[in-house]
VEXFILUM-969811 format. One record per residue (C-alpha): residue number from 1; residue in one letter; x, y, z. Coordinates in nm, 2 decimals. Each point is the difference from the previous one (the first is absolute). Layout:
N
{NUM, 'A', {X, Y, Z}},
...
! end
This chain:
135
{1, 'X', {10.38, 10.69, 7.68}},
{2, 'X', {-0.09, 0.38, -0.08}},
{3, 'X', {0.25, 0.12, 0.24}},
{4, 'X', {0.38, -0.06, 0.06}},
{5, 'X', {0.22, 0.03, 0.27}},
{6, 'X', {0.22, 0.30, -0.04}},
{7, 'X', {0.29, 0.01, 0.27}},
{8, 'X', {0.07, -0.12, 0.37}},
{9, 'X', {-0.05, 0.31, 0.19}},
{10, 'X', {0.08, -0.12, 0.33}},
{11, 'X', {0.26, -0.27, 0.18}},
{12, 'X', {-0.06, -0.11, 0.32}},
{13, 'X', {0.31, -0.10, 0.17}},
{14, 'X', {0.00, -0.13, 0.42}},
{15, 'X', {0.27, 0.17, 0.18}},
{16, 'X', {0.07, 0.01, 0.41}},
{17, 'X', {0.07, 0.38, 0.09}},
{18, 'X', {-0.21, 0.19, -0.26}},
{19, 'X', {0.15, 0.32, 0.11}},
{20, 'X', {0.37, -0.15, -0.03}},
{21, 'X', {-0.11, -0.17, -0.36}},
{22, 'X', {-0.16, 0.35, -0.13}},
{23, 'X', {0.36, 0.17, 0.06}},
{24, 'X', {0.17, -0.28, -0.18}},
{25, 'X', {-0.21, 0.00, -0.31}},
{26, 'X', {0.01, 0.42, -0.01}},
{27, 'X', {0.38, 0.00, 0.11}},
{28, 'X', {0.17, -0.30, -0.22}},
{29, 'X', {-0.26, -0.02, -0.28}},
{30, 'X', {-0.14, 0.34, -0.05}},
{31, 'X', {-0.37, -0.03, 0.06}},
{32, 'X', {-0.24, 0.22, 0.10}},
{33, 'X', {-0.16, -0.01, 0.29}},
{34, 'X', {-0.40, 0.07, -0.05}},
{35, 'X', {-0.12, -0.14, 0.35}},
{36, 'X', {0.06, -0.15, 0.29}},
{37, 'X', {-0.12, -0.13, 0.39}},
{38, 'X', {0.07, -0.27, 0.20}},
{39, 'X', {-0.16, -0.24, -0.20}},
{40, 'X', {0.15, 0.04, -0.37}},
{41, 'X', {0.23, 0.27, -0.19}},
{42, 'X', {-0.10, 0.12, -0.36}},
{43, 'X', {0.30, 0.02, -0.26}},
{44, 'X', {-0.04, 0.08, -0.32}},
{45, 'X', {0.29, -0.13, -0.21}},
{46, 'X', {0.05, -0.09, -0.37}},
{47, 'X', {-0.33, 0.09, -0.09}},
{48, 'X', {-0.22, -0.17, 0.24}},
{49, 'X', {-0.04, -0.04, 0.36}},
{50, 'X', {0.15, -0.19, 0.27}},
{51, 'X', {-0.20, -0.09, 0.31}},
{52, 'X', {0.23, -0.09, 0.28}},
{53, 'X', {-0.24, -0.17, 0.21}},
{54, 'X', {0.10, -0.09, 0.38}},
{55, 'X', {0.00, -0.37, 0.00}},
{56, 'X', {0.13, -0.28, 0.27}},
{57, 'X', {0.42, -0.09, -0.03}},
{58, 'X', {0.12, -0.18, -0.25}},
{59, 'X', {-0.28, 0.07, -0.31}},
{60, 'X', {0.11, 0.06, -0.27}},
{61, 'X', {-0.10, 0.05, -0.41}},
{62, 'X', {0.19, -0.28, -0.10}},
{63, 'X', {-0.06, -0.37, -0.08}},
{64, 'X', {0.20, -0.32, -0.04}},
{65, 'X', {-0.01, -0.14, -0.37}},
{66, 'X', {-0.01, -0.37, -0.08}},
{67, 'X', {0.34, -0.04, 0.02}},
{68, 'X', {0.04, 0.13, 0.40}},
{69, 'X', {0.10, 0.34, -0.09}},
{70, 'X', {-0.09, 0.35, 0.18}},
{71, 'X', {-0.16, 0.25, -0.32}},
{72, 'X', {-0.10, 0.34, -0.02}},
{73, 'X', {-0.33, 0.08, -0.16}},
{74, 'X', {0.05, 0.37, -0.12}},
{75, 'X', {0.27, 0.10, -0.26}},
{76, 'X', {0.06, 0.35, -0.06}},
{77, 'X', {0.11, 0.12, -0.37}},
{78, 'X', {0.28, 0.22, -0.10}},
{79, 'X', {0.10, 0.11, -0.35}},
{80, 'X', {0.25, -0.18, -0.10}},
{81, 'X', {0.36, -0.21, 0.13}},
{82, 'X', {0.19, 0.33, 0.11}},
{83, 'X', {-0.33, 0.16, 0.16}},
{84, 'X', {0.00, -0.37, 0.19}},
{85, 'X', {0.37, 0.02, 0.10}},
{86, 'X', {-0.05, 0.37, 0.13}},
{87, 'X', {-0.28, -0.12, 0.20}},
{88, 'X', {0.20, -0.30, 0.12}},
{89, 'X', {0.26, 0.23, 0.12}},
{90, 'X', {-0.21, 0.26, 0.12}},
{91, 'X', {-0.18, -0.25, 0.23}},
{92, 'X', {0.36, -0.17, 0.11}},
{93, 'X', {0.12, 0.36, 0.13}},
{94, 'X', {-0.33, 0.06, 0.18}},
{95, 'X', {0.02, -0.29, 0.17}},
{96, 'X', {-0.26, -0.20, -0.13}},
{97, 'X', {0.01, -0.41, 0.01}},
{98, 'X', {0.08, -0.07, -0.39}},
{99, 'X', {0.07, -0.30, -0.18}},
{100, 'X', {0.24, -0.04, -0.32}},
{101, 'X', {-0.11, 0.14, -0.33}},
{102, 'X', {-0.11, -0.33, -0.17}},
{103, 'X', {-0.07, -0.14, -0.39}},
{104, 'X', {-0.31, -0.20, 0.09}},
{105, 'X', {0.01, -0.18, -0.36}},
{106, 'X', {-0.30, 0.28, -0.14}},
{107, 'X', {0.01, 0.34, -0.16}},
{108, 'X', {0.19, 0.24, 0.24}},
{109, 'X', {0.21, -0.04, 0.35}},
{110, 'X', {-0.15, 0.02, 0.37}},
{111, 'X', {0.10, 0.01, 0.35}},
{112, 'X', {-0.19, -0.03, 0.34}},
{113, 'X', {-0.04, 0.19, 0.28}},
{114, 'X', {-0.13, 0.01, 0.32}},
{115, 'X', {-0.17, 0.23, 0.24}},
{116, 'X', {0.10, -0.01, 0.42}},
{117, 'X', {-0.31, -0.27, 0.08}},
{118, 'X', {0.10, -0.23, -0.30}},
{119, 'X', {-0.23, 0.11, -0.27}},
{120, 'X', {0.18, -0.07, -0.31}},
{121, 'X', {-0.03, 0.17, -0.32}},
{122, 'X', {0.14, -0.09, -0.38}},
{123, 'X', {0.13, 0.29, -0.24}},
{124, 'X', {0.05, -0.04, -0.31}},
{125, 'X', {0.16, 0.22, -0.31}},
{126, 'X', {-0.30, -0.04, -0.26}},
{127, 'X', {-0.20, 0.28, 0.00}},
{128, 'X', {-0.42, -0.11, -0.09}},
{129, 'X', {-0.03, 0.15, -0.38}},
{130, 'X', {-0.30, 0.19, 0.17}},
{131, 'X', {0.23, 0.18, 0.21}},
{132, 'X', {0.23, 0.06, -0.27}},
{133, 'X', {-0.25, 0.13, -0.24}},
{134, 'X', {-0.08, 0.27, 0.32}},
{135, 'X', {0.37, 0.09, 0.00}},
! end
């Protein structure tokens, strides 16, 4: 193959009240917004975009695993256990649905969190060593 993909640019994510979703994402995570109408609301956040798409109750990004359990399917990045621990606390005081900071048996610690229509999302204190190279 001559080319490569590069990066995700774009996540689409279903949520019920676009307009309601929109504020949460700007509000409790700090994203941008770039666009938005009845139908969908442009974020950009983390270096990409999010596409918060008006979908039917109870959609969600997540999946069940083998083993019966509800997963996320995005994990955000931070730079390291304190930058994760900040976060964690940061997103405890604003509110935000979070899990406990775990040891997953890999490199690094994580913890989930969730958005108001149940989208779930992973971070996790290992920086990419492309993004630290940028730093």
């Amino acid at each position: 193959m001559s080319q490569k993909l590069l990066r995700v640019g774009t996540t689409y994510l279903p949520v019920i009240n676009v307009e309601q979703s929109a504020a949460w994402y700007t509000e409790k995570l700090g994203g941008q917004l770039n666009y938005i109408d009845e139908d969908k609301a442009i974020i950009e956040l983390a270096n990409q975009s999010f596409f918060l798409v008006a979908s039917q109750p109870g959609q969600t990004a997540n999946f069940i695993d083998a083993k019966g359990n509800e997963r996320f399917s995005l994990t955000f990045e931070v730079d390291g256990l304190q930058a994760l621990e900040n976060v964690h606390q940061e997103f405890m005081e604003r509110d935000i649905t979070v899990g406990d900071i775990e040891d997953r048996g890999h490199a690094g610690y994580n913890f989930v969190f969730s958005d108001p229509d149940g989208n779930r999302f992973d971070v996790w204190s290992e920086l990419s060593p492309h993004f630290k190279k940028r730093g």
